[in-house]
C-alpha positions as CSV (number, residue, x, y, z in Angstrom):
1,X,102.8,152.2,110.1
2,X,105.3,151.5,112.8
3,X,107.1,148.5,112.9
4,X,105.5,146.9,116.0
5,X,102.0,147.3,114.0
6,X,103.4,145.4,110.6
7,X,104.6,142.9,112.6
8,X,101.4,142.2,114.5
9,X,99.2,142.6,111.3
10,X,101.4,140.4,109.6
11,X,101.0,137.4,112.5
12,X,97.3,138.2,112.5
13,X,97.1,137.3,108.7
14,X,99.3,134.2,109.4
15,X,96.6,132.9,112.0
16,X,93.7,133.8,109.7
17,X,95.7,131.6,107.2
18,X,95.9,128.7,109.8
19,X,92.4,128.5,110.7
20,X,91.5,127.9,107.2
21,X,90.0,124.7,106.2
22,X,92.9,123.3,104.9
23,X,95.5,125.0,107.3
24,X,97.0,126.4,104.5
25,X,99.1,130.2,105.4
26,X,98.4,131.2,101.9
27,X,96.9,129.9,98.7
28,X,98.8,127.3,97.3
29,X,100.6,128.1,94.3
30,X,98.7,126.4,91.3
31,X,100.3,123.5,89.6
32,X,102.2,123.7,86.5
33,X,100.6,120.2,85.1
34,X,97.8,118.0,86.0
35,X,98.3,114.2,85.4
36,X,95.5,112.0,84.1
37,X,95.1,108.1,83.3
38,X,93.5,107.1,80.4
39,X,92.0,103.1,79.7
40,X,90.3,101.4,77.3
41,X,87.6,100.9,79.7
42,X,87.0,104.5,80.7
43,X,85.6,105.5,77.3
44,X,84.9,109.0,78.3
45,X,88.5,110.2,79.0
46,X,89.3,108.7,76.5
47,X,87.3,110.8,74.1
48,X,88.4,113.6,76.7
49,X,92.1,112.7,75.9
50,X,91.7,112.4,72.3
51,X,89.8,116.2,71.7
52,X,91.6,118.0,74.2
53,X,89.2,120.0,76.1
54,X,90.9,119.7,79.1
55,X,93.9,121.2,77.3
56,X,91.6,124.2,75.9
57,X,90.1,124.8,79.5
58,X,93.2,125.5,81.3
59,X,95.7,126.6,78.4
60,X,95.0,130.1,79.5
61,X,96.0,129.3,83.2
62,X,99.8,127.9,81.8
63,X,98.9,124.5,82.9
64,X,99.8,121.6,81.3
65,X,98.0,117.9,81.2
66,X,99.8,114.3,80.9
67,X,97.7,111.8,80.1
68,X,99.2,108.3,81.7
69,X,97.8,105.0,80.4
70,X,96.5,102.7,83.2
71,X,95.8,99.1,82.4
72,X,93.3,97.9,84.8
73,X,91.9,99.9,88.2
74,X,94.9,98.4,90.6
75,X,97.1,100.4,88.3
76,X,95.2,103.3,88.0
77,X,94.9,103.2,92.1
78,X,98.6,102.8,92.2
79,X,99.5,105.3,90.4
80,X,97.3,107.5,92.9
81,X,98.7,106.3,95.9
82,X,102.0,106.9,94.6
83,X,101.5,110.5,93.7
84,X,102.1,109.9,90.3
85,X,98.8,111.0,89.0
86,X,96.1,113.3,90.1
87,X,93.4,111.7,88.8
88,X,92.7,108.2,88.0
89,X,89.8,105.5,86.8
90,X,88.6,103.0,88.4
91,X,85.7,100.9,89.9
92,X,83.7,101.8,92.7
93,X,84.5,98.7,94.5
94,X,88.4,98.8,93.9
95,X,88.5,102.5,95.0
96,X,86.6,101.5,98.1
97,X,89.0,98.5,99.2
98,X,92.0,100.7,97.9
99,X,90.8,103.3,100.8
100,X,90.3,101.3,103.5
101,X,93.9,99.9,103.2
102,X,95.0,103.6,103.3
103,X,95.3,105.3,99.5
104,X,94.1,108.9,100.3
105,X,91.3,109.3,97.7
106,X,88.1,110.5,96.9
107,X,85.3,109.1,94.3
108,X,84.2,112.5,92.4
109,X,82.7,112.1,89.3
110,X,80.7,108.6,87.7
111,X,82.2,108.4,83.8
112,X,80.1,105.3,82.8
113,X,77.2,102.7,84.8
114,X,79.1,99.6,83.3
115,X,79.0,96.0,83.0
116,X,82.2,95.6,82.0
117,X,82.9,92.1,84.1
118,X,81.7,88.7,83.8
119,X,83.1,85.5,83.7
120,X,84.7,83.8,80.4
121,X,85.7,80.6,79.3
122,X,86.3,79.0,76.2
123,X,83.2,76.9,75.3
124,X,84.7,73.1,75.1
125,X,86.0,73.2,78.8
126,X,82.1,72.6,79.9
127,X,82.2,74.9,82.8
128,X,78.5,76.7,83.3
129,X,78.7,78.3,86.1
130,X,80.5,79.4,89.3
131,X,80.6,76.6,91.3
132,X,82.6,74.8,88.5
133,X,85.7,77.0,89.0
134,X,86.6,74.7,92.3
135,X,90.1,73.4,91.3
136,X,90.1,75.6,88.0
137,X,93.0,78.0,86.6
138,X,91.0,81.0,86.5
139,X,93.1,84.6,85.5
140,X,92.4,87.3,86.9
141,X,94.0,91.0,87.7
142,X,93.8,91.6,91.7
143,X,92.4,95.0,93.2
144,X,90.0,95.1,90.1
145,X,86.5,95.0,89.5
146,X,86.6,91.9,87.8
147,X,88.5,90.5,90.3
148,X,85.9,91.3,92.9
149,X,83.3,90.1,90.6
150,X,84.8,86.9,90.7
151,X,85.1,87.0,94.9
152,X,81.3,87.4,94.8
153,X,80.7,85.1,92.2
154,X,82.5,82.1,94.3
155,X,81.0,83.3,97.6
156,X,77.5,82.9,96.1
157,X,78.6,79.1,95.0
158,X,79.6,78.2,98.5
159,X,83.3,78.7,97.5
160,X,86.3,81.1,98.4
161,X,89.3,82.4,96.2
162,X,91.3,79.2,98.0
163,X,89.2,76.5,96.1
164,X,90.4,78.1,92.6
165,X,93.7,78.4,91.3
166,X,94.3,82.0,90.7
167,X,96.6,82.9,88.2
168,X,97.4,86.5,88.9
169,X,97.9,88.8,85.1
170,X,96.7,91.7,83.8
171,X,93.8,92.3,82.2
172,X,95.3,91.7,78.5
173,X,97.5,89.0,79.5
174,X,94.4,87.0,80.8
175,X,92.5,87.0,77.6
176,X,95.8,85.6,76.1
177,X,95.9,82.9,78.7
178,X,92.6,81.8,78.2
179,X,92.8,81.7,74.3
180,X,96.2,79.9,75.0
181,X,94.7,77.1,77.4
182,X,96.7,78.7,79.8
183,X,93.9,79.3,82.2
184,X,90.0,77.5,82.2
185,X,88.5,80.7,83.0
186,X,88.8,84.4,82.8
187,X,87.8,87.2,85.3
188,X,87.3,89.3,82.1
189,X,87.2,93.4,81.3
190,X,86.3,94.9,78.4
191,X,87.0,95.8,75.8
192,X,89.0,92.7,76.1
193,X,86.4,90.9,77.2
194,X,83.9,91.9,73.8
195,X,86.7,90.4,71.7
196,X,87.4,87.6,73.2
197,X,83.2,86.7,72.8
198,X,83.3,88.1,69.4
199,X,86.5,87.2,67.8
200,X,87.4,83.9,69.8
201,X,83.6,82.6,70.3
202,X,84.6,82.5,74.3
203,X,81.5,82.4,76.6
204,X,80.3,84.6,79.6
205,X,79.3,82.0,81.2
206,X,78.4,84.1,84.4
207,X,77.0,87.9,84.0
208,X,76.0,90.2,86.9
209,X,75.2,93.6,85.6
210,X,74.3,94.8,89.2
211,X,77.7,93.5,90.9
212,X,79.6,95.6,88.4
213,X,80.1,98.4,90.6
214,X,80.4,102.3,88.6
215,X,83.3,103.4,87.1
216,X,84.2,106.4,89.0
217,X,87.1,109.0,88.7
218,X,88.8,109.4,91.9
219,X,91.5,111.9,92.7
220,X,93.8,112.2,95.2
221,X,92.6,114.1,98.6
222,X,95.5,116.3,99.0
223,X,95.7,117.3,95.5
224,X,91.6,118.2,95.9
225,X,91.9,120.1,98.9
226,X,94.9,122.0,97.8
227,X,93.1,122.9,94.0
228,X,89.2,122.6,94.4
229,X,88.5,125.3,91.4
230,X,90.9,122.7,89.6
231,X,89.2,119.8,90.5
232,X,86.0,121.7,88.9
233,X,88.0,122.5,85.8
234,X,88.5,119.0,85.2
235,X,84.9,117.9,85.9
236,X,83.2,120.5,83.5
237,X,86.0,118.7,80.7
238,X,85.0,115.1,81.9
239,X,81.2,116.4,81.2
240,X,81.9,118.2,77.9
241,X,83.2,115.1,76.7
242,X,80.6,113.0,77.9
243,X,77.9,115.4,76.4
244,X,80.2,115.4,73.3
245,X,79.9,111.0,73.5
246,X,76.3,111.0,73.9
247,X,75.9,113.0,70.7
248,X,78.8,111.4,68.3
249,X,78.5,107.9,69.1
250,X,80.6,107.6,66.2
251,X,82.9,109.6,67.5
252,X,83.3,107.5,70.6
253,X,83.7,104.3,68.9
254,X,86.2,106.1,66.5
255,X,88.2,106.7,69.7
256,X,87.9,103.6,70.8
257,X,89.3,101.5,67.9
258,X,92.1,104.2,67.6
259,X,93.0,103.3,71.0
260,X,92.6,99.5,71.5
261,X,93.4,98.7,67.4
262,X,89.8,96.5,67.9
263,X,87.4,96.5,65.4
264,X,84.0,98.1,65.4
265,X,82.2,94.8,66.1
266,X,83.9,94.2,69.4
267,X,83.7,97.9,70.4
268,X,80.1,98.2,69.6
269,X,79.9,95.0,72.0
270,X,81.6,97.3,74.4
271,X,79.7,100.4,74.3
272,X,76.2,98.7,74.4
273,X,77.4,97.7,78.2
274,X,78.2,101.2,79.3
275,X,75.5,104.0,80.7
276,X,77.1,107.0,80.6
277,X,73.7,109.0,81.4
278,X,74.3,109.2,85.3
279,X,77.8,111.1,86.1
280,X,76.7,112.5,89.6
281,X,78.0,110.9,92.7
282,X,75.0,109.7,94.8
283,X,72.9,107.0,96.5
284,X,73.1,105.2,93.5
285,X,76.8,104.6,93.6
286,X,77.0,104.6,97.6
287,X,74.3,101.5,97.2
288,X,76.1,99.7,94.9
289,X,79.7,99.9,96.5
290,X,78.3,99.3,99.9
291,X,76.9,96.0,98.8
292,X,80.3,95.1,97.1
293,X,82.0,96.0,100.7
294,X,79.4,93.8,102.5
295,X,80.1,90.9,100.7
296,X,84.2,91.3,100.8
297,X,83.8,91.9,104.2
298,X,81.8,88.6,104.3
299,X,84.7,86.9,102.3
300,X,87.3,88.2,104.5
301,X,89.4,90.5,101.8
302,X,87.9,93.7,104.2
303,X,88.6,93.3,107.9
304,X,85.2,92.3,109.9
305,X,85.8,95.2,112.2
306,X,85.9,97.9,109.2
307,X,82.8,100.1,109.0
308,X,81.6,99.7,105.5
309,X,78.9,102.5,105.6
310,X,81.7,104.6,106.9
311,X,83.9,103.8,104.6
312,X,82.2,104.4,101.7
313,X,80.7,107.7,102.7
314,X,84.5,108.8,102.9
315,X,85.3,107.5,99.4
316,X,82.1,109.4,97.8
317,X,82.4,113.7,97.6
318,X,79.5,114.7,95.6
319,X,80.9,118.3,96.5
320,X,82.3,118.6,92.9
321,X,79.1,117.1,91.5
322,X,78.5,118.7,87.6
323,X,75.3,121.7,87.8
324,X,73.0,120.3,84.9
325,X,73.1,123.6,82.4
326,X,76.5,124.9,84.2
């Protein structure tokens, strides 16, 4: 082949690679690790974690996986945005807000229907209900679910975040508070939250299982568009332990108290507030988080002019959806 003819076969297979979908000139190499979060309130990676099927599954392709712990969905959506994890857990709600203000991820996989939120207090400081927060310390961990929760919660009062007293902590840190009588309330996550109630007698003095929006394991766009088959790989894992949950519940619960050091009591507490029968992305999840974004819109945490509908379509890729028998 002469020379002219290499040349021009050689720019003809650089334009092919252009007008691929991802404008990629070749195949990107594949990664030598995958990073993962794992929390106490994502009970199914963390059985994933702890039996290492995600390990098995690409051991054979010399890839690696770090697990990083996050503490509450603003980490885990930090950690994304930085680039210092691929894949991270979080509410539906959180990932939605975390989008709109520009973190490039996509919702891909539902690991539990939760309620996981509601809000505590301890029960001599005679609050009963929302409107009773006006002028109260309440904790709570911003760019969570719970923290949401309680933006609805006040909105449905008459109130707005500006007629509490927010005291902004972790998740952890604000059970502490309220034991301490640091706080009068609690925007509360469990498994925290099932301790608190079962070791501390605290109250859930305001429960909403329908505006606790999914937990949902979002990734990060580039890193899906660059490794889809990857993205898979970790899915069929994420459903593997999910089947494996379903059929041990001991096992999961075992897991659990390894992880948090809570006892079974408290964990059982936990548990019996998580779904984990429903791990497609669908209308179900697009409904929920769509209402959440309606009313933070309404409350003016989500700019009026944002398309919500829009929004979350762009969050939710049911392209990586698990095949029931696959």
């Amino acid at each position: 082949m002469s020379l002219l003819r290499r040349s021009l076969l050689a720019a003809g297979l650089a334009l092919a690679g252009l007008a691929s979908p991802f404008g990629q000139v070749a195949r990107a190499e594949e990664p030598k690790e995958i990073r993962l979060d794992w929390a106490t309130y994502n009970p199914v990676g963390l059985l994933l974690k702890e039996k290492g099927f995600l390990e098995e599954a690409l051991a054979p392709r010399g890839i690696k996986v770090r697990w990083v712990q996050s503490l509450g969905s603003n980490k885990a959506l930090e950690f994304l945005n930085a680039g210092a994890i691929d894949f991270g857990s979080a509410a539906g709600a959180a990932a939605l807000v975390a989008r709109i203000n520009g973190n490039p991820i996509k919702a891909i996989y539902a690991y539990s229907r939760p309620e996981w939120t509601a809000l505590v207090t301890r029960k001599e400081t005679g609050i009963t209900k929302p409107a009773d927060l006006k002028g109260k310390r309440v904790a709570v961990t911003r760019g969570t679910d719970p923290h949401i929760f309680l933006i609805r919660a006040l909105q449905g009062a008459g109130l707005t975040e500006r007629d509490a007293k927010l005291v902004l902590l972790q998740h952890p840190d604000g059970r502490t508070a309220l034991d301490r009588g640091d706080v009068d309330a609690w925007a509360g996550l469990d498994p925290m939250m099932a301790a608190a109630e079962i070791e501390n007698g605290d109250v859930l003095f305001y429960r909403d299982a329908a505006a606790n929006t999914w937990g949902l394991l979002d990734v990060r766009e580039a890193f899906a568009k660059e490794n889809p088959d990857l993205v898979r790989v970790v899915i069929a894992a994420y459903e593997r332990a999910r089947a494996f949950a379903l059929a041990n519940p001991q096992a999961l619960s075992a897991a659990l108290i390894t992880a948090t050091k809570l006892p079974e009591p408290v964990i059982a507490r936990q548990l019996e507030r998580n779904d984990l029968s429903q791990p497609a992305i669908g209308p179900a999840q697009a409904e929920s988080i769509k209402a959440a974004g309606l009313a933070l819109q309404q409350a003016g945490v989500i700019p009026a002019g944002t398309d919500v509908t829009a929004a979350v379509d762009g969050l939710l890729d049911a392209s990586f959806n698990p095949v029931a028998g696959r």
